[in-house]
N, C-alpha and C positions, 0 to 999 in steps of 0.2 A: 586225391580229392580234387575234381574240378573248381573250377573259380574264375575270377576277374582279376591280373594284373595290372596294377596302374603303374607305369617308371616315369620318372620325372624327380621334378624338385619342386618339396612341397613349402618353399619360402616363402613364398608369397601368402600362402596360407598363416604359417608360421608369423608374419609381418603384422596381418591383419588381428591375428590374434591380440600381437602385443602391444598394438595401438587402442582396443577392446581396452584388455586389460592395464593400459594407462589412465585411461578413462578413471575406471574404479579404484588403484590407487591415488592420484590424486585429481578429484572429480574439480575443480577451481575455478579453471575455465569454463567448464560446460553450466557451474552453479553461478558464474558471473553474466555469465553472456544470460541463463534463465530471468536472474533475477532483475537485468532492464525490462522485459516481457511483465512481469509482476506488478512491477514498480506503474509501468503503464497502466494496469488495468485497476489499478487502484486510485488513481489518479482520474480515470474514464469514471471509476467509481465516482466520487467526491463532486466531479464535475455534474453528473448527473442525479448527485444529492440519494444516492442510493445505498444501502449496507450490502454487507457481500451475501445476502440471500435476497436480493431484487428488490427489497422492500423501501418506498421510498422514507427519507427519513421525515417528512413535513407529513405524514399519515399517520406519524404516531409523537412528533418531538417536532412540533413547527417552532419558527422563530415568536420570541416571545412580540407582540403586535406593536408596541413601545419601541422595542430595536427595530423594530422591520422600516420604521419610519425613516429611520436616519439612516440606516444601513448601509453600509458601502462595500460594494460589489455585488456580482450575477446568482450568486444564491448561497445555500446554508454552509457552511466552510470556507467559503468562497470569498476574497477577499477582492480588494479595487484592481488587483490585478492580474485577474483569472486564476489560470491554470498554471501560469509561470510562478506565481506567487504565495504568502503564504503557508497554509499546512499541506495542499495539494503539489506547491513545487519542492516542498518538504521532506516528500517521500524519496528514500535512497533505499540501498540493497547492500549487501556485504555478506562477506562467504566465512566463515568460522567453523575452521575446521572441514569438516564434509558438511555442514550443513548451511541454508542458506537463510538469512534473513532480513527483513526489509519493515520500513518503517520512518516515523520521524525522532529530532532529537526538539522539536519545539517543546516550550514548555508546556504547552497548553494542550499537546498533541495526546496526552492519555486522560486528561479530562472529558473530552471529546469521544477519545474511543470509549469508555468505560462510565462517562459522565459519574458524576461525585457533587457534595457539597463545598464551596470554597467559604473562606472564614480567615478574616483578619489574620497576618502576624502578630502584627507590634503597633496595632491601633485598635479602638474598642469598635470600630463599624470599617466595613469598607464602602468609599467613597466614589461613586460613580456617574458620568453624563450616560445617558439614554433618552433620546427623544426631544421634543422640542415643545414649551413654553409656547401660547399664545401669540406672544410677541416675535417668535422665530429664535429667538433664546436659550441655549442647550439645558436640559435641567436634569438636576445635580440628586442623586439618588442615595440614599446615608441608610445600608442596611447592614445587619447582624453576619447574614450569612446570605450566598445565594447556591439555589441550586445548578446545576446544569445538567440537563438531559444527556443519556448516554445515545452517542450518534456514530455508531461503530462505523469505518472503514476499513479497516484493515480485516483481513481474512483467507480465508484459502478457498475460491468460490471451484465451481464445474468449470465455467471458463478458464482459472487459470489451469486447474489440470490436463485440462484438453490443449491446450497450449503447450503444458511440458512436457507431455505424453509428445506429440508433435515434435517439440526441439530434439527432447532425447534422441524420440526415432533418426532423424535428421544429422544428430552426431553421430552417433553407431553407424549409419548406412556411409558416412563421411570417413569412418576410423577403419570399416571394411573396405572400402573403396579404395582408401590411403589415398 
């Protein structure tokens, strides 16, 4: 039978492989180093008062016009101290397991994404300043319950996939190359 011999030593092959294959036993690094990337675009989010399907969120859940007066900072989430601060400097990432996830531990941080009503503990009203008195005066708001709009940030948009499609590619071509 005719054919093609190849002789040599095929380690290097062999090498590449089991750098590959480190990868996928334990993925840690590759789902740490992704999830700054995430954490980023979610943050580009919030900054831009946007949900992870482009929509902005003052189109459908603007600030109520009472808070908007007194309001402190650059826009909806958005607190006196940008993007550093906040729910937007909020967001972190963490690997569990093979998988990765990202998010805030603020209190307020799943009100926000999912909006809900909030409601007294261990008071019969809750007790609130919004807005300002004639006299320039904070004034003092004594309701049952309030709503709050749901103002999703967190999600899994096209952006970031194209993103981790990218980094993957860029490990693999990194763990072949050794």
């Amino acid at each position: 039978m005719g054919g093609v011999s190849v002789l040599g030593s095929t380690q290097q092959i062999r090498d590449a492989l089991g750098r590959v294959a480190d990868i996928g036993r334990d993925p840690s690094r590759v789902l740490s180093a992704l999830g700054a990337g995430v954490v980023r675009h979610t943050q580009w989010r919030i900054e831009a008062g946007e949900d992870p399907h482009g929509k902005r969120w003052d189109s459908y859940a603007p600030l109520n016009p009472i808070y908007a007066t007194t309001k402190v900072g650059s826009g909806i989430l958005m607190g006196r101290g940008g993007m550093g601060s906040g729910l937007a400097g909020s967001i972190t990432s963490a690997v569990e397991g093979n998988t990765l996830v990202w998010g805030s531990k603020k209190v307020y941080s799943r009100i926000h994404q999912m909006g809900g009503v909030i409601r007294p503990k261990d008071a019969p009203q809750l007790s609130f300043k919004m807005g300002l008195h004639d006299d320039g005066s904070p004034r003092w708001w004594h309701r049952g319950s309030v709503l709050i709009p749901a103002r999703p940030y967190l999600g899994f948009t096209e952006q970031d996939r194209m993103f981790l499609i990218e980094e993957l590619e860029d490990y693999l071509d990194r763990a072949v190359r050794g």
